[in-house]
C-alpha positions in Angstrom: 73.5 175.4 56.2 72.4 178.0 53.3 69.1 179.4 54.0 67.1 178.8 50.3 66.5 181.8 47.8 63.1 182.1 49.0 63.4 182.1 52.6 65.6 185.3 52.0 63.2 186.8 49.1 60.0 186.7 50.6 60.2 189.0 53.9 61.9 191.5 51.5 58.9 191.1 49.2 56.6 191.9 52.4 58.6 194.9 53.3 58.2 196.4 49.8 55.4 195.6 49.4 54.2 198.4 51.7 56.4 200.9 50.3 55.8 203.6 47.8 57.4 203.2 44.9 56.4 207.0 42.3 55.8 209.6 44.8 54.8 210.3 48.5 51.8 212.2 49.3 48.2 211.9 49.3 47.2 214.9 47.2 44.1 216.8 45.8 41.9 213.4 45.1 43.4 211.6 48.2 39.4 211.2 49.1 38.6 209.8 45.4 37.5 206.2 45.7 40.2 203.3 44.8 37.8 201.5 42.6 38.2 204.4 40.0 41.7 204.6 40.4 44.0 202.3 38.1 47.5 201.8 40.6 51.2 201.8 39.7 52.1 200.8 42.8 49.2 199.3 44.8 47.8 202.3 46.5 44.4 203.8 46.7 43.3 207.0 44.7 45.7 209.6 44.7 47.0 212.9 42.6 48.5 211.8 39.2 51.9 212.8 40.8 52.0 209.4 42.8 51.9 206.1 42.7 47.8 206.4 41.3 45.8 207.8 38.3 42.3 208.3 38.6 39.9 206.1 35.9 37.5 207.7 33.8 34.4 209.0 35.6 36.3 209.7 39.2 36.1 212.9 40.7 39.2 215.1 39.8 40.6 218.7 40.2 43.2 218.6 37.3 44.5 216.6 34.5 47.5 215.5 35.4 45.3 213.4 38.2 43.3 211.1 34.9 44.8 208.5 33.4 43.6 210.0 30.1 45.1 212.9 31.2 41.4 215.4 31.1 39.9 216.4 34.3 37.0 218.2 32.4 34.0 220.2 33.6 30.5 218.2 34.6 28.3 221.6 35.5 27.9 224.9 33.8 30.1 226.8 36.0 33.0 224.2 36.3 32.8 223.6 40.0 32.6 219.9 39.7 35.3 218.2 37.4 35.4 214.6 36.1 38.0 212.1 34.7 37.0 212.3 31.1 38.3 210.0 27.7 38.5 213.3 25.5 39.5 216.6 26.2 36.7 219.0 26.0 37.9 222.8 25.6 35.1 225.3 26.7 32.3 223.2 27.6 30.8 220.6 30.1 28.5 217.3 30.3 27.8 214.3 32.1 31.1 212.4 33.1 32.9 215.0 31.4 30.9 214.5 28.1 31.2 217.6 26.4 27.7 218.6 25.1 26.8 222.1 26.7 29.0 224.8 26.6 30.4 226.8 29.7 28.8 229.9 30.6 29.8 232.7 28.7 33.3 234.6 30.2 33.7 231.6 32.2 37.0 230.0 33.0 38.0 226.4 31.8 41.1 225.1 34.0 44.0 224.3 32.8 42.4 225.1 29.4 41.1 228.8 29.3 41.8 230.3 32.4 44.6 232.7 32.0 43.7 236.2 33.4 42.9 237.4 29.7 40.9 234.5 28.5 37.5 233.2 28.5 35.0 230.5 27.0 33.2 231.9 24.1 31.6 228.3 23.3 32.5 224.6 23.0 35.7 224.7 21.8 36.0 228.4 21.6 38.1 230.1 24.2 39.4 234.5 23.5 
């Protein structure tokens, strides 16, 4: 007798089911929670390398992390970065809003931090 398509299909669905399927590791917003992370593959929160993006408003440390792709600045000093739906060069706000601007000479990562740069303003970075 010829066991039936899904008596063969459905343990191998289980097994997969617990593998990852874009990346291994648990990365830089591994602690982030999973209700603010949208899943390729079924995991929790992760690093933007794996299997997870972080959603708009979770905690992030770079923009490859967000969905939207802009892990931006919440305080003055950029020590706290959020998932954000718009880039926001040189300045910070709530959830990444974009309404004051960095301190003067401060650094924006991934967006004006090179050793020769600064934020002169929203938007402004020398």
């Amino acid at each position: 007798m010829r066991p039936s398509v899904l008596s063969v299909i459905a343990p191998l669905a289980v097994l997969l089911a617990g593998c990852p399927t874009f990346g291994e590791g648990e990365g830089d917003d591994a602690g982030a929670d999973a209700s603010t992370a949208l899943t390729r593959d079924g995991g929790g929160a992760g690093d933007g390398d794996g299997g997870t993006l972080l959603a708009e408003g979770a905690a992030c440390t770079r923009d490859l992390a967000c969905a939207s792709k802009n892990c931006e600045c919440v305080d003055f000093d950029c020590t706290l970065r959020m998932c954000a739906g718009a880039s926001c060069l040189c300045g910070y706000g709530t959830s990444g809003s974009c309404t004051d601007p960095l301190e003067r000479g401060a650094k924006d990562p991934e967006d004006c931090d090179s050793e020769s740069q600064g934020c002169e303003g929203i938007d402004h970075c020398q």
